[in-house]
C-alpha positions in Angstrom: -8.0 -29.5 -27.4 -11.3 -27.6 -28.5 -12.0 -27.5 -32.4 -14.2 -24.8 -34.0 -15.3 -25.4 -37.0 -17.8 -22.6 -38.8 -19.6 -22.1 -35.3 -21.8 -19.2 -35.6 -21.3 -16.9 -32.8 -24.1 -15.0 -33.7 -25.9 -15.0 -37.3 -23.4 -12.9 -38.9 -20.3 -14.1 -37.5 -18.6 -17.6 -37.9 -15.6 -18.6 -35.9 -12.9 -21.6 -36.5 -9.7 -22.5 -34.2 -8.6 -24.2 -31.7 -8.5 -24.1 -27.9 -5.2 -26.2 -26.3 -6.0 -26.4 -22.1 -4.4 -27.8 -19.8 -6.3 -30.4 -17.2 -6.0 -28.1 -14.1 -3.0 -25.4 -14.4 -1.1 -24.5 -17.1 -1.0 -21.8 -20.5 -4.3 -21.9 -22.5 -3.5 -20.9 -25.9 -6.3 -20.2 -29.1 -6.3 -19.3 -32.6 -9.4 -18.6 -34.2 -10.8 -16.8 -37.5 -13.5 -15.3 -37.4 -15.7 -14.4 -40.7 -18.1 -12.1 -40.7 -18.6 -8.2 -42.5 -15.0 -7.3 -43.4 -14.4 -5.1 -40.2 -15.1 -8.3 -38.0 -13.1 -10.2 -40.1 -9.3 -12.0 -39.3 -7.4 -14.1 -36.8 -7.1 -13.3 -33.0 -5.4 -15.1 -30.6 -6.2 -15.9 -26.9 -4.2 -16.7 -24.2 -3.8 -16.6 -20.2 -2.7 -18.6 -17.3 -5.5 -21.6 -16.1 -5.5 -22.2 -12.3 -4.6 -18.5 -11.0 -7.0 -16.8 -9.3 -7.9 -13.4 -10.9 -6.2 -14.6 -14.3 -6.4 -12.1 -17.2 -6.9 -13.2 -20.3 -4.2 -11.3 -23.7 -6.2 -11.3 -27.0 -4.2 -9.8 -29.9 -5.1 -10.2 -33.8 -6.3 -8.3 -37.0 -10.0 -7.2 -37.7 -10.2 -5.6 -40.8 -8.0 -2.9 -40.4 -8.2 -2.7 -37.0 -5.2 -4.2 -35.0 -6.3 -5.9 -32.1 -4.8 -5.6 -28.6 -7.0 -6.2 -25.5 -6.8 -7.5 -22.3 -10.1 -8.9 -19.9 -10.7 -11.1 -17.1 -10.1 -14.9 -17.9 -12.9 -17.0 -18.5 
């Protein structure tokens, strides 16, 4: 498991949560918080399947206002 504490992502953004992965195959799963301005504040969530090629990667959350819903190539 990956622990975030306060990392700054950039000056004006800090993000905290945690990253569970498995060794080689398996669900990766994250909650974070970021804190930043208000509109780039609030939790997301991450997840996607580790060891598949061309995995995609869900991220859902709140940012502000915005509800979050997105979808991108797995990291």
């Amino acid at each position: 498991m990956l622990t975030l504490r306060q990392v700054r992502w950039s000056e004006d953004l800090a993000v905290s949560g945690t990253l569970r992965r498995p060794e080689r195959s398996g669900r990766v799963e994250g909650r974070f918080t970021l804190a930043g301005a208000d509109e780039f504040s609030g939790p997301l969530s991450v997840s996607w399947t580790e060891g598949v090629a061309q995995a995609r990667a869900q991220i859902r959350g709140k940012l502000g206002k915005a509800v979050v819903v997105a979808e991108m190539a797995a990291p």
